[in-house]
N, C-alpha and C positions, 0 to 999 in steps of 0.2 A: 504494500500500500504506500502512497506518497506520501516523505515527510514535509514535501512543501508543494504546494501550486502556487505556480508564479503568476502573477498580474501586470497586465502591459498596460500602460497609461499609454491613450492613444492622443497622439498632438498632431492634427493637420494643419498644414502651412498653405493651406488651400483659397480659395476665395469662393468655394462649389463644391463642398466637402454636405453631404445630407445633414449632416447634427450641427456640426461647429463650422460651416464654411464662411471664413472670413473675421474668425473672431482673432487667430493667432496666427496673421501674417504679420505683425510687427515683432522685431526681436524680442523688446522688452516683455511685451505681452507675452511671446510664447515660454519664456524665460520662468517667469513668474506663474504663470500653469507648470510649469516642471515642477518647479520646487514646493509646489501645495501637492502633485501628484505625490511628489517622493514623501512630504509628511506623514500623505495620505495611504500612503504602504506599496506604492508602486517601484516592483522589482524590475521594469524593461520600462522603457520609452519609446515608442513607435512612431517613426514620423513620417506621415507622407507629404508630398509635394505636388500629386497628379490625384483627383478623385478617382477612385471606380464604382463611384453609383452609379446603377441604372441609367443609360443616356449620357452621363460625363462627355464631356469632350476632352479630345486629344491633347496633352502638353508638351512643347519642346521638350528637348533633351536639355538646353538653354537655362529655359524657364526651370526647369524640376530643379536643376544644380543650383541656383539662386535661390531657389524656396526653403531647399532642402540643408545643403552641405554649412551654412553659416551658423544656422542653429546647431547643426551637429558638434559644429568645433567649438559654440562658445556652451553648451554642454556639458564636453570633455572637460572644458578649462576648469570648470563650476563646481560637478556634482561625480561623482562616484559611481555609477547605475549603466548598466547595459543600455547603451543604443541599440534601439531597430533602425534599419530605413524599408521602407514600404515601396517598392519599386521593382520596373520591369527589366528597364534599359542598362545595358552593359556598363556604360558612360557613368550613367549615373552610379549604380555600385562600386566601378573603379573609383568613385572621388569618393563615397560615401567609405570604403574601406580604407583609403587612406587616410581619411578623418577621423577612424577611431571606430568604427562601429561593430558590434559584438553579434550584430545576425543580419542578414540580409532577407526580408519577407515579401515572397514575392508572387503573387496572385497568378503570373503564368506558367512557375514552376520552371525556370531557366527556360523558358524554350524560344526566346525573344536570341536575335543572332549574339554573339559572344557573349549572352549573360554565364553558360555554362563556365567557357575558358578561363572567365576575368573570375569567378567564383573558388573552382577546381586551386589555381592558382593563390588562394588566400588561406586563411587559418579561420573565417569565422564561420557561425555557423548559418544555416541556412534552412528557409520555410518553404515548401513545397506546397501549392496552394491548387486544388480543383476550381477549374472555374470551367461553366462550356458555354463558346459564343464567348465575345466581346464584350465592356461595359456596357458599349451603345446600343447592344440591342440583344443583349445575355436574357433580357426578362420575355422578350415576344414570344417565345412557342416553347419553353425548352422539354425535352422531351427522352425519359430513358426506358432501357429496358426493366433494369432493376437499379434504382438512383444508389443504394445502398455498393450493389455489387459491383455498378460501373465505375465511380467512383473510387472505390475499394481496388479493382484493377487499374486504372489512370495512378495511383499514387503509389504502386506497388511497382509501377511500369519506371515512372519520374527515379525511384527510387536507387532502380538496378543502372538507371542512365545514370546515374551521378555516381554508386561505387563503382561501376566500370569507369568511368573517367578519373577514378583517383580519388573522388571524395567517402572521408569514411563516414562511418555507417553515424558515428556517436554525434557528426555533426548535423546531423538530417532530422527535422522536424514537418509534421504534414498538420494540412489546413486542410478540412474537408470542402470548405468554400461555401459556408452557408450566404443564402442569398445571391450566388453567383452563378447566372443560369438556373435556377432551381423555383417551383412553386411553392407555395405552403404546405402542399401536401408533402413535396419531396425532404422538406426541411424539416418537417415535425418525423416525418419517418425516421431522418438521415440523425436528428437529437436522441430520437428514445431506441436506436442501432449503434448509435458511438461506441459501443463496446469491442463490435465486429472491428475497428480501429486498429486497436492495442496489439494486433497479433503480426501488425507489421513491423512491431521492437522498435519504434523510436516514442519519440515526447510527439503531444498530437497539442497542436495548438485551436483552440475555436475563438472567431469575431462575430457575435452575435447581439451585441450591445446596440439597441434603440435602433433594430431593423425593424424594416415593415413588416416580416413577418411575426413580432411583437405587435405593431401598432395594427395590424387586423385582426391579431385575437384579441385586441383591447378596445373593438369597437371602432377601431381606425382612428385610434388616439394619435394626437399629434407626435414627433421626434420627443420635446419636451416632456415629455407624458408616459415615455414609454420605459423610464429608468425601474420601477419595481417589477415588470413584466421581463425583462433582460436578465434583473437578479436571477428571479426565479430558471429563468435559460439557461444561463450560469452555470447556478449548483447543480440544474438536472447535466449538465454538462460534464463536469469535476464528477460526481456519482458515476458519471459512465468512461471515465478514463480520460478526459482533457487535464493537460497536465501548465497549460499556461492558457490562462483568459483576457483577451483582446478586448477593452473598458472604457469608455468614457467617464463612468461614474469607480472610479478609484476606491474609495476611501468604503462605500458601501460593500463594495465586492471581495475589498479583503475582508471584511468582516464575516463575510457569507462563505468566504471560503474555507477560513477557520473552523468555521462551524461544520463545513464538509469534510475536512480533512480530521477533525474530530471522527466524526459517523468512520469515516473509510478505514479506519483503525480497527473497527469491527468486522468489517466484511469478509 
């Protein structure tokens, strides 16, 4: 059983991010969200610089580095705590690893050109993330044979592509990719099957903090609205083998995780 689940304080540096776009594009600001997250018990820092909700649009390569790489280094300077960066592009990882970052999490699962090379090539670790179909239009029809199984193949497949190329095993972490390509149905299935997970031996990460899949069993509560409906996603999450939880609401969720990883002592 886990003696710890980790919690990742999620910081977009966005202007189109669904929850927080545009609150923490200024340095100071996204600075000052760090250092209430780490009060708040956050073990990782995740930043991205490019949305992928639903419809997003595309960001330079340009654009992402300026959003992204400045916070990262002032940071490092600051604080103690593992960086994420949230990203697809090669570019961008190369600059985000030389600035210090401790995981690279990345929604297309390296298959973007050189994200493997520039990866294989480093010490940190890295999140292999299901997603099927694109941001801009992952939500129009997606459609599987068994969401659970296919799934479960796609990150088993990511997996062998990355220790074939060099990377070991201890550095590989998987995203099931709720919300990503996936309906309600596939998503509520894909939470209470997490278990099916764990049998592919690494850390499984889940982001399901103040998604819509929240806000329509909550009556299609707004983003703001949907923080005790995500808890509860959470822990049924951590219960089924998520070993790090991807958060907007920090400070609650370690709370709630303690409480699981209480319970998981018994199982």
């Amino acid at each position: 059983m886990p003696s710890a689940i980790r919690v990742m304080g999620i910081l977009n540096t966005t202007p189109d991010s669904f929850s927080d776009g545009g609150k923490f594009t200024n340095i100071d600001q996204a600075l000052e969200h760090v250092a209430q997250m780490i009060v708040d018990g956050a073990d990782i820092i995740d930043i991205g610089g490019e949305s992928t909700r639903p419809g997003a649009q595309a960001v330079s390569v340009d654009d992402e580095i300026a959003r992204v790489i400045p916070i990262v280094q002032e940071i490092r300077k600051r604080f103690d705590i593992d960086i994420s960066v949230d990203t697809s592009k090669a570019e961008v990882m190369r600059e985000a690893i030389s600035a210090g970052v401790s995981i690279i999490n990345d929604v297309r699962a390296l298959r973007e050109p050189g994200a493997l090379d520039i990866c294989k090539d480093s010490d940190v670790d890295i999140c292999l993330m299901h997603m099927q179909g694109q941001p801009r239009t992952m939500q129009a029809l997606p459609i599987y044979e068994s969401v659970v199984d296919d799934i479960y193949g796609f990150l088993r497949e990511q997996i062998e592509v990355c220790t074939n190329a060099g990377i070991a095993n201890s550095r590989l972490i998987i995203d099931p990719g709720f919300g990503f390509g996936k309906t309600l149905s596939h998503n509520l299935e894909l939470l209470a099957k997490l278990n099916r997970f764990k049998s592919l031996g690494v850390p499984m990460l889940v982001g399901i903090s103040r998604k819509s899949m929240i806000g329509t069993l909550l009556n299609d509560a707004p983003v703001d609205q949907r923080s005790n409906g995500s808890l509860a996603a959470n822990v049924i999450a951590a219960m089924n083998g998520a070993s790090i939880i991807r958060t907007h609401d920090v400070k609650q969720t370690n709370e709630a995780m303690k409480i699981a990883i209480g319970v998981l002592e018994y199982v």
